[in-house]
Every structure is written in C-alpha cells, then in structure tokens.
N, C-alpha and C positions, 0 to 999 in steps of 0.2 A: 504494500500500500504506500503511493506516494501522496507526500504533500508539498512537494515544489511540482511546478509544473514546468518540465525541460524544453515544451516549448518555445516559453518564454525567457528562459534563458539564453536556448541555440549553442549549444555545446560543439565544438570546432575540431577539426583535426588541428593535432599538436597542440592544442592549448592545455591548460594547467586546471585543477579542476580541485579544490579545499571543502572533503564534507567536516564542518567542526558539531561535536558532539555527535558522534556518527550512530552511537547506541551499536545494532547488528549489522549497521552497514546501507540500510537498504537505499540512501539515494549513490552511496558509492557503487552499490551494482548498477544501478540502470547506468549511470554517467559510463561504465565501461563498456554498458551495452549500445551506449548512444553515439559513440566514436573512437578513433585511434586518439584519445588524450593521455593523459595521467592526472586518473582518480589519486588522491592521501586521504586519507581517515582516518579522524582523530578524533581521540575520545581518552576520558580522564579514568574510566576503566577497565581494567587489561582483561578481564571477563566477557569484555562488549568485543573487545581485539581479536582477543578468541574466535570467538562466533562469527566474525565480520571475514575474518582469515579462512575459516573453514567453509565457508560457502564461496568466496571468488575460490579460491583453490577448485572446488566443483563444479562452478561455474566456466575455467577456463579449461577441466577437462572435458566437458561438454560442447567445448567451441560456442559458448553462447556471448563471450566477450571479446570486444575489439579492442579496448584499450589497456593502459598499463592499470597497476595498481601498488599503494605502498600504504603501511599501516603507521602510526603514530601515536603515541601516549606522550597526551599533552593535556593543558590548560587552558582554558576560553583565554582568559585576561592577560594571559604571555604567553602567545604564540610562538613556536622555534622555529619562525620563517623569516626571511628579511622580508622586507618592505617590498610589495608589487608585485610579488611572488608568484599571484595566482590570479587567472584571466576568470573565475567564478567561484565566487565564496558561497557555500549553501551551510547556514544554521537553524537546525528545525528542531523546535520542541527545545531548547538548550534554555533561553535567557530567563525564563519564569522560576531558573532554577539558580538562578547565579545572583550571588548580595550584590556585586557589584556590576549593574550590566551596563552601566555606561563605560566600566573600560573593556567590558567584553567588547562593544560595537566599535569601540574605536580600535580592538585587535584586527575586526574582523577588517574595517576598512582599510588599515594602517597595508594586509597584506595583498588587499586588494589590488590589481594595477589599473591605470589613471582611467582606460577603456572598459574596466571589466563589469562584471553587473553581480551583485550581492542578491540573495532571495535567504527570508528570514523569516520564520513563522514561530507564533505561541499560541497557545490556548485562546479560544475567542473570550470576551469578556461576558458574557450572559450566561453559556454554558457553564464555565470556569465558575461564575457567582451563585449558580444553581448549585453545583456540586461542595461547594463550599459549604453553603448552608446547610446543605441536607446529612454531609460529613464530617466531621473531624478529623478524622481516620483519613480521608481525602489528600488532607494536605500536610496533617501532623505525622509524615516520615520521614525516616534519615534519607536525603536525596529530594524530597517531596520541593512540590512549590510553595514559593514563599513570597507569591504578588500577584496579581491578576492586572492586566493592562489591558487600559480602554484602548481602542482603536487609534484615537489623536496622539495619546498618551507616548505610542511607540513611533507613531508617524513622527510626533516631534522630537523623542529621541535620536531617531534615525537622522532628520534634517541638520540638527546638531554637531554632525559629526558628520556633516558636510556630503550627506549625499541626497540625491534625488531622487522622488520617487515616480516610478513608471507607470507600476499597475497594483492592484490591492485585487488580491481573491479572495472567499470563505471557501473553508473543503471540509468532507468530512461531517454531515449531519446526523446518517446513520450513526455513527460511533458517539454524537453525544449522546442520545439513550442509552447507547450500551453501558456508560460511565454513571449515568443518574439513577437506572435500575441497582448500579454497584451501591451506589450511594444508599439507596433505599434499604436493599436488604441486604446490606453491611458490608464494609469495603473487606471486611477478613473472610466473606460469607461468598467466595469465587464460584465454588459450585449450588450455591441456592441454584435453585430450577431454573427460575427468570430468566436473570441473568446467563446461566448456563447455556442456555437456548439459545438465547441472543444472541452469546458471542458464535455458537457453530454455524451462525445464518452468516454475521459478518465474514467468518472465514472462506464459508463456502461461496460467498461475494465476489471477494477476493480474487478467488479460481475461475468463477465464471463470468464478471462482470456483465450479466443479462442488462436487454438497453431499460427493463420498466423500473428495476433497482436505480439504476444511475440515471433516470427520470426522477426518481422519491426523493434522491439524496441532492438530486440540483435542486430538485424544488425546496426544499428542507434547508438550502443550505442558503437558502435566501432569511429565512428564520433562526435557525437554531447550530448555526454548523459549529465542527469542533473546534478547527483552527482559524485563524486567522494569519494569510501570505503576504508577505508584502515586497517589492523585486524594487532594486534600485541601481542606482550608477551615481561614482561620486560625481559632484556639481563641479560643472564646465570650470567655473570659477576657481575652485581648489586646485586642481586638475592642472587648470594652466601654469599656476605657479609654482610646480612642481620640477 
C-alpha cells in the first residue's frame, strides 16, 4: 500500500531516490520498480532494515526491480548525507513521530537538491483526533504519536523551510475505520472480531485493488481519509542563491 503517489513525483533514470523513515521498505520497493535509480532506506530501526533487506533481496531474484538499492540506519534530524544529495526525498508517516520536526524538515530539505521534489505525508487531522479521543492506548506508546497536524499547520511548516508546494492529496479512507474500530474495541484487542474482519478485507484490497473499493475509498477520502500528502520543490528563490 502506497501513500506517495510516484506519479507525481516522476522518478528518473539515474537519479537518487531518499525513503526516510522507511518502516519495511514499501515506497523503497516501488521507487526500484519505477526505474534504473538508487533507492536508500532509512530508518532509525535495524528490525525495519531487516525486513526492508529481505524483501528487495526477493524482489531482485524475481527480476521485479530495475533499480539499485542501499539500506541505512539513520536519524530524521541528522541525516548522513551531504547537502543535495538526493533528486527525491519521500517521508511518510515519520514526523507525527518526531519532538523535533522542524529540524526533521529542514534535514529532509537540506539533502534535497535545488531541482528535486520532497513528498511528505502524516496522519490526516480529523481521523488522527477521532482516534485520539476514542484511545489512549492510540497514542500512549513507546514510538507512538505525539501531535496531530492540521493541514495549514504542516503546509506552513513546510513553507518555512523554504519550499513550495505543488499539490496536496488525502489517501487512504478505508484504513481510517480500520484504526477507529481499533480504537473502539481496544487498541491491545487486535483480534476482536471487528476489527479482525476488517483488517482481512483491507489486505485482501491490497491484492486485488477491485475498481468499486477504490471508488468507496476516493469517495471516503474526500471525508475521512487517513493520511494527508503533500509534494513540494524548494522555492525558486532559495534555490537561486544556492
């Protein structure tokens, strides 16, 4: 399940390609599958590396990827890259987790180069505040979130630190029910029924992406979606006087 959408970014041969906060990997796989680049994926846990390692590994004996790949155990807020590094920065689901995310954004741009296009997503703010309410358990874990951001909120973060924004998506509506049923009958309660169900229809989603599902979930995502994307390029202005 993606939540950039490669589109809109236009992934290039030979260009450089930073997933931060990678979790299992999953925008560093399509990015391999979307061109001859070099995917990095990085993430602050060697458990996430693991898993991110063992699937490209089966993915390139499958011949299902084109491009390179390298793995990284790193920090949002001190990236081990120089400056410019990389022609597309993707961080998704990362910054509602991090105290400090204004120097996260300005890592991610610092390694950005002056042409390149950043795409950033967190928890939308309605869902995000539903779940909250309904759980404690939600948000009181080690790793857990610790902010919920309104739309403007991150849009003016982002402007901050001197880039511009392109386009702004919602994704992802089915999966906020999946997290509010969690919520409801207890975020430690993973197999209650309900929710149980729920999530085997999301997986089975997943596999089959039928068009009247991803009908519900466009529609849904005008409403209620999980995430909130948002794709940017630093400002012409910075840029030049670089």
């Amino acid at each position: 399940m993606l939540t950039i959408d490669y589109d809109l970014i236009e992934i290039k041969n030979g260009e450089r390609i930073l997933d931060v906060g990678c979790g299992e990997g999953r925008h560093t796989w399509q990015a391999c599958k979307e061109g001859a680049c070099l995917a990095c994926a990085l993430d602050i846990e060697q458990t996430n590396l693991v898993k991110a390692r063992n699937m490209l590994h089966l993915m390139d004996e499958e011949r299902q990827t084109v491009g390179k790949w390298m793995l990284v155990k790193g920090d949002i807020t001190h990236l081990p890259f120089p400056d410019g590094a990389f022609n597309k920065v993707v961080c998704s689901e990362v910054l509602e987790h991090i105290p400090d995310d204004l120097q996260g954004i300005r890592e991610l741009v610092r390694v950005l180069k002056d042409d390149g296009i950043l795409a950033v997503s967190v928890p939308s703010y309605v869902q995000e505040t539903i779940c909250w309410k309904l759980s404690s358990d939600y948000h009181h874990q080690p790793g857990g979130h610790i902010r919920i951001y309104k739309a403007k909120e991150l849009e003016s973060k982002l402007r901050q630190s001197n880039l511009d924004i392109f386009a702004i998506r919602h994704k992802h509506a089915l999966h906020s029910f999946y997290w509010i049923s969690r919520c409801l009958f207890g975020m430690k309660k993973e197999k209650a029924i309900i929710p149980s169900l729920y999530h085997r229809f999301l997986v089975w989603d997943i596999y089959h992406q039928t068009r009247p599902v991803k009908w519900v979930d466009s529609l849904f995502n005008h409403i209620l979606p999980k995430s909130l994307v948002l794709y940017a390029r630093k400002s012409q202005a910075e840029a030049s006087k670089a």
